[in-house]
N, CA, C and O atoms as CSV, one atom per row, in Angstrom:
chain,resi,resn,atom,element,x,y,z
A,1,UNK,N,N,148.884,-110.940,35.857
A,1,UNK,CA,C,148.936,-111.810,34.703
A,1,UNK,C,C,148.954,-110.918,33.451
A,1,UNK,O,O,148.203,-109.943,33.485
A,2,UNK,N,N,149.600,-111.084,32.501
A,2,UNK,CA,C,150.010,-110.559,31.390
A,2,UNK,C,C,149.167,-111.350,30.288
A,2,UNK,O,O,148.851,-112.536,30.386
A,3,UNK,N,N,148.686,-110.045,28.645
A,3,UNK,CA,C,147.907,-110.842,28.123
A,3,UNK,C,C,148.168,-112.106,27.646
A,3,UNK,O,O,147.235,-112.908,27.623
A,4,UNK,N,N,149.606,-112.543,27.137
A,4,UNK,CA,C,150.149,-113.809,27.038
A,4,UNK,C,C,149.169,-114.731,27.691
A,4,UNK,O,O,148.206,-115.346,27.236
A,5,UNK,N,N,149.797,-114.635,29.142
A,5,UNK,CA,C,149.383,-115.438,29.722
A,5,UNK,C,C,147.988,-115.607,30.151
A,5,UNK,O,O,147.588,-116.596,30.764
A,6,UNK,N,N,147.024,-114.278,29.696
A,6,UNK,CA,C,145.628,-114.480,29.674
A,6,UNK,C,C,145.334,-115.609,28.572
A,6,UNK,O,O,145.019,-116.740,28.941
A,7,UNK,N,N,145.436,-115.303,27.291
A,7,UNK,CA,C,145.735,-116.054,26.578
A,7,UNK,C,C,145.465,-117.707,26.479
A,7,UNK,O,O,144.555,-118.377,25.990
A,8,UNK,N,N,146.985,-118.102,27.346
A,8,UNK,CA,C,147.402,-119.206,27.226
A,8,UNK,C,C,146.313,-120.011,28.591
A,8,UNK,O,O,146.076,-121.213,28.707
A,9,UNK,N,N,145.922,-119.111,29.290
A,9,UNK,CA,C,144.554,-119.444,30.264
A,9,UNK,C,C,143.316,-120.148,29.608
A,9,UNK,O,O,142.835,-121.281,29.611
A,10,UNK,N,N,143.013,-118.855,29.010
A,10,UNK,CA,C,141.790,-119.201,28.033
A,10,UNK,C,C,141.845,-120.243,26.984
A,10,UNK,O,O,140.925,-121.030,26.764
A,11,UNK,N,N,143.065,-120.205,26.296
A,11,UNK,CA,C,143.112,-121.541,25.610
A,11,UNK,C,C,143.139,-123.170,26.438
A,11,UNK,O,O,142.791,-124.305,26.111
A,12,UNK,N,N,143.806,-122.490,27.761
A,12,UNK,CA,C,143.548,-123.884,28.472
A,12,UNK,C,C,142.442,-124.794,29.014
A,12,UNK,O,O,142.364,-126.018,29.116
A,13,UNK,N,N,141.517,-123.678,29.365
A,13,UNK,CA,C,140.320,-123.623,29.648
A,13,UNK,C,C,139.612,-123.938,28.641
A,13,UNK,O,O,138.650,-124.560,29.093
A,14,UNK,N,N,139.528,-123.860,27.435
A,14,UNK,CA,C,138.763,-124.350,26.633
A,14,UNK,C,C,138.790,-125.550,26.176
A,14,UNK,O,O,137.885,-126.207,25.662
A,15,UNK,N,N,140.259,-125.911,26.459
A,15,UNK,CA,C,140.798,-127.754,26.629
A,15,UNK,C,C,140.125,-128.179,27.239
A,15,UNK,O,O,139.549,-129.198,26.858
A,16,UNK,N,N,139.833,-127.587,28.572
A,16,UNK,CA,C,139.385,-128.455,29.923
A,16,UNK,C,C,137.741,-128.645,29.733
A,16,UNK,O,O,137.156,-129.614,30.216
A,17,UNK,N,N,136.884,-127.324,28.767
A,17,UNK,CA,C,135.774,-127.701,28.607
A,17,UNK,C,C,135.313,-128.878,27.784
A,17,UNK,O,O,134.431,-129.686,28.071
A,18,UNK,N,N,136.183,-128.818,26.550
A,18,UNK,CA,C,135.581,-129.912,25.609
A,18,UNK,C,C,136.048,-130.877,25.937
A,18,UNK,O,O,135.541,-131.756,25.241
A,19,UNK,N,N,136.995,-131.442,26.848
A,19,UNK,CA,C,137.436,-132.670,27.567
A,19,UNK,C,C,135.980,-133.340,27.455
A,19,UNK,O,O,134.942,-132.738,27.730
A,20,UNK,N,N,136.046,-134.613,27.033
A,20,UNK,CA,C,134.918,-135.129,27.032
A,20,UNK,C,C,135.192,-135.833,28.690
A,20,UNK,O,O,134.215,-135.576,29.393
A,21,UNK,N,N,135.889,-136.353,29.179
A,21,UNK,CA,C,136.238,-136.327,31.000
A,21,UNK,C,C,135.486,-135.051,31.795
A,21,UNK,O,O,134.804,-135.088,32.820
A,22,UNK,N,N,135.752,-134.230,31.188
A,22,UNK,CA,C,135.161,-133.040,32.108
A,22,UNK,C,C,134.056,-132.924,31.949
A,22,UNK,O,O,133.406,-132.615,32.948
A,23,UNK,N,N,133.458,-133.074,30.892
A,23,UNK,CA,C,132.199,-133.210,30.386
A,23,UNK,C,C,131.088,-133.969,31.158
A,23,UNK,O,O,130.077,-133.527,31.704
A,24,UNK,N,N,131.632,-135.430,31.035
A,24,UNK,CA,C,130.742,-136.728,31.640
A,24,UNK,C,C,130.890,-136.362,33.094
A,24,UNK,O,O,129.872,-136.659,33.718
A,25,UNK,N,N,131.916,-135.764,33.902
A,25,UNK,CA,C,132.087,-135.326,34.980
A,25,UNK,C,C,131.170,-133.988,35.287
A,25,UNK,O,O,130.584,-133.788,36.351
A,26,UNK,N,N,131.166,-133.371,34.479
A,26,UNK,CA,C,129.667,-132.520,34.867
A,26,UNK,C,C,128.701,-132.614,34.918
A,26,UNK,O,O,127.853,-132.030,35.592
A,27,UNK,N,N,128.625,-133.797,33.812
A,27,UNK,CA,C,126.830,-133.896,33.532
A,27,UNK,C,C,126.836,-134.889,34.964
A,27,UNK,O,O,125.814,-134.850,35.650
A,28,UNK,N,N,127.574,-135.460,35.254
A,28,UNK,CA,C,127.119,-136.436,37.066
A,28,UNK,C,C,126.792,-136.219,38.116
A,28,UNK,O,O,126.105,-136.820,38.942
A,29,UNK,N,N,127.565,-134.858,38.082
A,29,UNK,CA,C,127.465,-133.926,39.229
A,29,UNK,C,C,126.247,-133.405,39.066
A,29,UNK,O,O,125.360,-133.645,39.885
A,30,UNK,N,N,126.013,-132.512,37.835
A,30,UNK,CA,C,124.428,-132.068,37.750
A,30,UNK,C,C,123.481,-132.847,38.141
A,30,UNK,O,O,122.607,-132.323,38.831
A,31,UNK,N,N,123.369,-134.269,37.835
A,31,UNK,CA,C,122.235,-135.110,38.344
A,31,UNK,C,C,122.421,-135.798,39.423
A,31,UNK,O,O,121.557,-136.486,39.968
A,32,UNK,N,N,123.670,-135.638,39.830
A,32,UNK,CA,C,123.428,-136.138,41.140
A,32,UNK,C,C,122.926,-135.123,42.090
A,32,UNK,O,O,122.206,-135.412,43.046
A,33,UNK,N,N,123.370,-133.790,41.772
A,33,UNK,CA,C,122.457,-133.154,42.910
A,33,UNK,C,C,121.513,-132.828,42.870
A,33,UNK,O,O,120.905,-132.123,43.676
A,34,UNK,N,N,121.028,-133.487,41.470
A,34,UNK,CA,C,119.450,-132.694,41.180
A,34,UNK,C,C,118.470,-134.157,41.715
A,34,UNK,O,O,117.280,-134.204,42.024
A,35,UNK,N,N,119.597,-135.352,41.665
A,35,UNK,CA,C,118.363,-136.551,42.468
A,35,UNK,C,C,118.448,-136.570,43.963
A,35,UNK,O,O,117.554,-136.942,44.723
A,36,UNK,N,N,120.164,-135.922,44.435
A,36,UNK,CA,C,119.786,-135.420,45.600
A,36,UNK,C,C,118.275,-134.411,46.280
A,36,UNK,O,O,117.441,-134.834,47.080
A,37,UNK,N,N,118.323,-133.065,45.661
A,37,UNK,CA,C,117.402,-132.031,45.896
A,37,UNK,C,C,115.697,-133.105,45.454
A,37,UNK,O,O,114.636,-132.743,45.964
A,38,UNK,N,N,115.717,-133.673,45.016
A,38,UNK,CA,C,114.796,-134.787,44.643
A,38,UNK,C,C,114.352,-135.207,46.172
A,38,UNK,O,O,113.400,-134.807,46.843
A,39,UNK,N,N,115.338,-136.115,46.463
A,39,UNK,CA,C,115.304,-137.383,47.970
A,39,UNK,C,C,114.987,-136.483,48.660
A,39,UNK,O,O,114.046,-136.796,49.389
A,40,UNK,N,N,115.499,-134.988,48.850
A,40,UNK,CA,C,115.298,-134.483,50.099
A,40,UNK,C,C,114.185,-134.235,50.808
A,40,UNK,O,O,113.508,-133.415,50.187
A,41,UNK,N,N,113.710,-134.536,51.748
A,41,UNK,CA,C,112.161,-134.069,52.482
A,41,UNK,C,C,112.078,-132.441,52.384
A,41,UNK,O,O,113.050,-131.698,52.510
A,42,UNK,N,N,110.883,-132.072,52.164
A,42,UNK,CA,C,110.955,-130.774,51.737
A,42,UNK,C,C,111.046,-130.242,53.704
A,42,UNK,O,O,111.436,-129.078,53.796
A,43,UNK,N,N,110.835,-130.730,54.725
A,43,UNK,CA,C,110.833,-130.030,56.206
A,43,UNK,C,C,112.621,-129.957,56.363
A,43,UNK,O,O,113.125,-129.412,57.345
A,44,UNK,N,N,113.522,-130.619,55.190
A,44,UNK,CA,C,114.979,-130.519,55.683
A,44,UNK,C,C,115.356,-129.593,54.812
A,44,UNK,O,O,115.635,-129.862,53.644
A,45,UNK,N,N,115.419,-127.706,55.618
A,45,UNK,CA,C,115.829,-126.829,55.125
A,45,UNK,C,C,117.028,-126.628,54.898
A,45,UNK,O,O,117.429,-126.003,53.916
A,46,UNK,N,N,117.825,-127.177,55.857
A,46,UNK,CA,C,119.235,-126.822,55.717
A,46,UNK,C,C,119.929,-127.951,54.264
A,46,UNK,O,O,120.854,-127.833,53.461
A,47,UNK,N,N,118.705,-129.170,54.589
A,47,UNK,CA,C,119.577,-129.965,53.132
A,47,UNK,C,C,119.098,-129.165,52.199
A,47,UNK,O,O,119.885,-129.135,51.253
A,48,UNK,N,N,118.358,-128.636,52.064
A,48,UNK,CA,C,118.054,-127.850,50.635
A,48,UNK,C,C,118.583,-126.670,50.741
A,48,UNK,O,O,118.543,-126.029,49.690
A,49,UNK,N,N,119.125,-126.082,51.738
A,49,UNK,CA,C,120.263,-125.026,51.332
A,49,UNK,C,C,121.738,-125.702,50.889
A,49,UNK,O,O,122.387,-124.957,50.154
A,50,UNK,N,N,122.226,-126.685,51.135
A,50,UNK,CA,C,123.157,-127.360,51.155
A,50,UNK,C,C,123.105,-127.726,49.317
A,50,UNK,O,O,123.831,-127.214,48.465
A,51,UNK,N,N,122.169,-128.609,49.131
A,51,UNK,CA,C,121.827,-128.949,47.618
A,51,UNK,C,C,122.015,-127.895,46.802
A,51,UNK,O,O,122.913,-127.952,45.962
A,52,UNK,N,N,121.049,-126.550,46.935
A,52,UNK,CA,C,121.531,-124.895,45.970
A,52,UNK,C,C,122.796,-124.943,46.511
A,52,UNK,O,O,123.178,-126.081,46.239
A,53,UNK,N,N,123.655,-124.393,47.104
A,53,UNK,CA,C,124.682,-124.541,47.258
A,53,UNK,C,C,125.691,-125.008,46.787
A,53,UNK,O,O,126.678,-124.417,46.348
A,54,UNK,N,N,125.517,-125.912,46.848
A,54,UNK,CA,C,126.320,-127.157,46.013
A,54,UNK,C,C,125.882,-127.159,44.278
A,54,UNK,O,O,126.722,-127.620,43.506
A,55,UNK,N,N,124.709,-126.695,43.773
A,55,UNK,CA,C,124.568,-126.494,42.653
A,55,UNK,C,C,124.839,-125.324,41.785
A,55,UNK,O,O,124.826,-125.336,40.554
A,56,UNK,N,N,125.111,-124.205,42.638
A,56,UNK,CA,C,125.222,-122.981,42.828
A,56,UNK,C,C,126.699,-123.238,42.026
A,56,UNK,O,O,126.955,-122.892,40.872
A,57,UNK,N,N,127.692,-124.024,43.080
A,57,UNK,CA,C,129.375,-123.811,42.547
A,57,UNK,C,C,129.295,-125.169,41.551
A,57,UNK,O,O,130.329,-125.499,40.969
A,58,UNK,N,N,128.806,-125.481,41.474
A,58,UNK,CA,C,128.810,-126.771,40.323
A,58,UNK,C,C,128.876,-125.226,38.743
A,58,UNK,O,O,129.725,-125.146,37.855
A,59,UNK,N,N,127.956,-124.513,38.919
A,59,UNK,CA,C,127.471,-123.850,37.782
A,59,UNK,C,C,128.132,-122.627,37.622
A,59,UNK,O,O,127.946,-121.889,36.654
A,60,UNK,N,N,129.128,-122.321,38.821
A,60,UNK,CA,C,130.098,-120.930,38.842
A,60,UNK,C,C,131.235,-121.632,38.181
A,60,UNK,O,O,131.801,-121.161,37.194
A,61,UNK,N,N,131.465,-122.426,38.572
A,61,UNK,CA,C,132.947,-123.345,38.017
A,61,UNK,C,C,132.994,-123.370,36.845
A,61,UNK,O,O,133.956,-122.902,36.235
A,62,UNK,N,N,131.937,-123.938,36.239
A,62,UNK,CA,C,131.818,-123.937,34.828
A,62,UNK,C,C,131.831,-122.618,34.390
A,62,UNK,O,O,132.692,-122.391,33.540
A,63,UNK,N,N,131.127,-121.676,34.721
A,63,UNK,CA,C,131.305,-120.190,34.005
A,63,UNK,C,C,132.538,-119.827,34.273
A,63,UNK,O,O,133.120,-118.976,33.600
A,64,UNK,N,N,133.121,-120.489,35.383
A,64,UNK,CA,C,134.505,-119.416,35.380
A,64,UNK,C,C,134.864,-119.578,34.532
A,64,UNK,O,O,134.961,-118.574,33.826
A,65,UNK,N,N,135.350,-120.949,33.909
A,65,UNK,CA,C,135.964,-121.301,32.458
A,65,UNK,C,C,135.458,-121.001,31.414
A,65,UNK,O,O,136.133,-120.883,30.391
A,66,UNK,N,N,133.940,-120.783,31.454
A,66,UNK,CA,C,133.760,-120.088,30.296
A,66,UNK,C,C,134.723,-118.300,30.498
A,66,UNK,O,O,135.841,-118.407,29.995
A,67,UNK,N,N,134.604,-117.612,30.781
A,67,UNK,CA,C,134.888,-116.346,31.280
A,67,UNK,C,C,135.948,-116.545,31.116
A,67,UNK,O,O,136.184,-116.055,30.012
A,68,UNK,N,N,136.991,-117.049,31.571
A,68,UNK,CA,C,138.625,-117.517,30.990
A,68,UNK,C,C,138.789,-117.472,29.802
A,68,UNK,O,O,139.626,-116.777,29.225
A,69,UNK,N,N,137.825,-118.381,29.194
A,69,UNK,CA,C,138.146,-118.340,27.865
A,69,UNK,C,C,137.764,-117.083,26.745
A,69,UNK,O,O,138.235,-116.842,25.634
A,70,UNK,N,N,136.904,-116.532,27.391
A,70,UNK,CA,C,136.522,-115.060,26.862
A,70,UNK,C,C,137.401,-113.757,27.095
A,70,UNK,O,O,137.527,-112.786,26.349
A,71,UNK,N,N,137.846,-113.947,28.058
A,71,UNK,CA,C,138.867,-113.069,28.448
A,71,UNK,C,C,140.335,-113.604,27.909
A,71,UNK,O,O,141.242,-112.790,28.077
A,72,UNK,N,N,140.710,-114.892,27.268
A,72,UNK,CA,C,141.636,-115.141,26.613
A,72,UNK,C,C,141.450,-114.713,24.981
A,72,UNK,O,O,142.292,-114.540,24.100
A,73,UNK,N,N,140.173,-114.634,24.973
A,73,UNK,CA,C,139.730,-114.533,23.288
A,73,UNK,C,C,140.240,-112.688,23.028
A,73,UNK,O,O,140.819,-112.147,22.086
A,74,UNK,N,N,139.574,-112.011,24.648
A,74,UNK,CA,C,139.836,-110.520,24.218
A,74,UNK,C,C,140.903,-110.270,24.533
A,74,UNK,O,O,141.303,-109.279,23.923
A,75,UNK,N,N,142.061,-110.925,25.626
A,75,UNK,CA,C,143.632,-110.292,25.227
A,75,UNK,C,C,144.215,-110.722,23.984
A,75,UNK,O,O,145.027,-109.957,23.465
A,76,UNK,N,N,143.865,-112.134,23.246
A,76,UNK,CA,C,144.724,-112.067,22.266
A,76,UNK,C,C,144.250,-111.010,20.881
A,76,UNK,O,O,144.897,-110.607,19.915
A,77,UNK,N,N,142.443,-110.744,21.427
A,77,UNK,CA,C,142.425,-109.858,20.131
A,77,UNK,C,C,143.326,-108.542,20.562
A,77,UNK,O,O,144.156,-108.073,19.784
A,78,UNK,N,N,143.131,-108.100,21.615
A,78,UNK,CA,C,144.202,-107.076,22.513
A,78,UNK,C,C,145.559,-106.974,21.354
A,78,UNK,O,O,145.890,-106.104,20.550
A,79,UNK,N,N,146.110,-108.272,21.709
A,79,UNK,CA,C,147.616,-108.359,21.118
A,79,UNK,C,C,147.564,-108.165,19.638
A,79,UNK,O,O,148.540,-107.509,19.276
A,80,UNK,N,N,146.609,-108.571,18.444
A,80,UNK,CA,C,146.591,-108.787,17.211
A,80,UNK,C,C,146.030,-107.244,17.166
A,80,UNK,O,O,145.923,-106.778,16.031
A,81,UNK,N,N,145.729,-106.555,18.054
A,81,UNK,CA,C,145.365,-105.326,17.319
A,81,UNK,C,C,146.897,-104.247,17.281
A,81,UNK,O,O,147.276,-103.320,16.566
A,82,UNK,N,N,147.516,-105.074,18.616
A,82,UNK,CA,C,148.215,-103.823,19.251
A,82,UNK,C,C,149.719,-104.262,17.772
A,82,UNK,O,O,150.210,-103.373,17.076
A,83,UNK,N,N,150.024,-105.405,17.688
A,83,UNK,CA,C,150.803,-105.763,16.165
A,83,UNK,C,C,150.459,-105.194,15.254
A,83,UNK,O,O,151.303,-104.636,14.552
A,84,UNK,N,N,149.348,-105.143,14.996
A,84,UNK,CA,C,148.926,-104.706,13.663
A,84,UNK,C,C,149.489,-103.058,13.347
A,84,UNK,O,O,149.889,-102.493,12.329
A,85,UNK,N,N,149.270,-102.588,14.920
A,85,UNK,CA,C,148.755,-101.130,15.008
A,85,UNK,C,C,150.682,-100.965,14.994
A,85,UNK,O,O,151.024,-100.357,13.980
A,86,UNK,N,N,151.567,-101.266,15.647
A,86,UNK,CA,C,153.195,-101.425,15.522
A,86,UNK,C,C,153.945,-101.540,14.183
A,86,UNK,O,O,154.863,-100.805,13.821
A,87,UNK,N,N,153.347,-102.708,13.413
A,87,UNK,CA,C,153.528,-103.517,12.554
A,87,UNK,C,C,153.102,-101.886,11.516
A,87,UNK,O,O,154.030,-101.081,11.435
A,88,UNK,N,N,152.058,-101.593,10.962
A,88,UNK,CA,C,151.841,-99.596,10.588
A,88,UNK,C,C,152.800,-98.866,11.044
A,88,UNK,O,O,153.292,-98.454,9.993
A,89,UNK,N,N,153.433,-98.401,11.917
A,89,UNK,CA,C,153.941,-97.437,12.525
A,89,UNK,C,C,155.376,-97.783,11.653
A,89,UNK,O,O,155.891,-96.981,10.875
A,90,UNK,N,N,155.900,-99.122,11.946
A,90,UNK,CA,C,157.149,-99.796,11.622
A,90,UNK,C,C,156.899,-99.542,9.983
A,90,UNK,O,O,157.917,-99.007,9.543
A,91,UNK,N,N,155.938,-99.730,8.962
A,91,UNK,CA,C,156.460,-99.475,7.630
A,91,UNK,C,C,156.072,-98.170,7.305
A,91,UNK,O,O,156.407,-97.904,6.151
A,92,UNK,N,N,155.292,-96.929,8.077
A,92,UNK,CA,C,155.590,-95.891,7.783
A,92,UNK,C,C,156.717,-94.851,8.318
A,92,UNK,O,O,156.634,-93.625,8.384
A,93,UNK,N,N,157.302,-95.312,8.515
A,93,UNK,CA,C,158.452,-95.308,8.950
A,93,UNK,C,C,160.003,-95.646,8.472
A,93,UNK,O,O,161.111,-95.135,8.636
A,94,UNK,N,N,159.445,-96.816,7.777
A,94,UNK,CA,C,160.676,-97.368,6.957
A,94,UNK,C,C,160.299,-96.750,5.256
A,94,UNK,O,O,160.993,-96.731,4.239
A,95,UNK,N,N,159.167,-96.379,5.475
A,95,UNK,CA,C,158.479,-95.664,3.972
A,95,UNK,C,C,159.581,-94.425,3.808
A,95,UNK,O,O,160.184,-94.423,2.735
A,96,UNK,N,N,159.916,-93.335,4.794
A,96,UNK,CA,C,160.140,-92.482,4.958
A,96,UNK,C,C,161.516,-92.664,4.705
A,96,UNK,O,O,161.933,-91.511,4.817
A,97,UNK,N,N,162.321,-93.250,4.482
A,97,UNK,CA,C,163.562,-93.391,4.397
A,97,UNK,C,C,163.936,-94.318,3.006
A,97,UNK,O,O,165.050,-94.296,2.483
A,98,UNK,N,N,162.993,-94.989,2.601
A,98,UNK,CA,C,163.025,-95.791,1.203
A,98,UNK,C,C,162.882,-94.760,-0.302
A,98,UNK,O,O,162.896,-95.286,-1.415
């Protein structure tokens, strides 16, 4: 993937966070498995590995997108530096001949 398209990731991803859909869709999931881990009898180990588990990727998912979007924030600063730094080269250059 190219920074462009890091970029155009991270900006997407940051759509998908403030989605207020994605939003109300997280906060459901969070409490539902937290009234799950609730119900569970504490002698049912495997449901309470199952519950972390399940809360575990509830809370990676979300960071991935955060992390997308951070890594879209640092290729495009990537790109605005690497212009800038071209964009110099290109008028000392054209200095030299003016």
């Amino acid at each position: 993937m190219n920074e462009q398209q890091t970029v155009n990731m991270g900006k997407e991803a940051a759509l998908v966070l403030d989605s207020p859909a994605f939003s109300e869709a997280m906060q459901w999931m969070k409490a539902e498995t937290q009234q799950e881990w609730l119900k569970c009898p504490i002698r049912d180990k495997e449901g309470q590995q199952l519950i972390l588990i399940t809360a575990r990727i509830i809370e990676k998912f979300e960071a991935s997108l955060r992390g997308m979007i951070e890594s879209g924030k640092y290729a495009e600063h990537q790109i605005e530096k690497r212009d800038l730094r071209t964009e110099g080269v290109v008028k000392r250059t054209m200095g030299k001949f003016l």
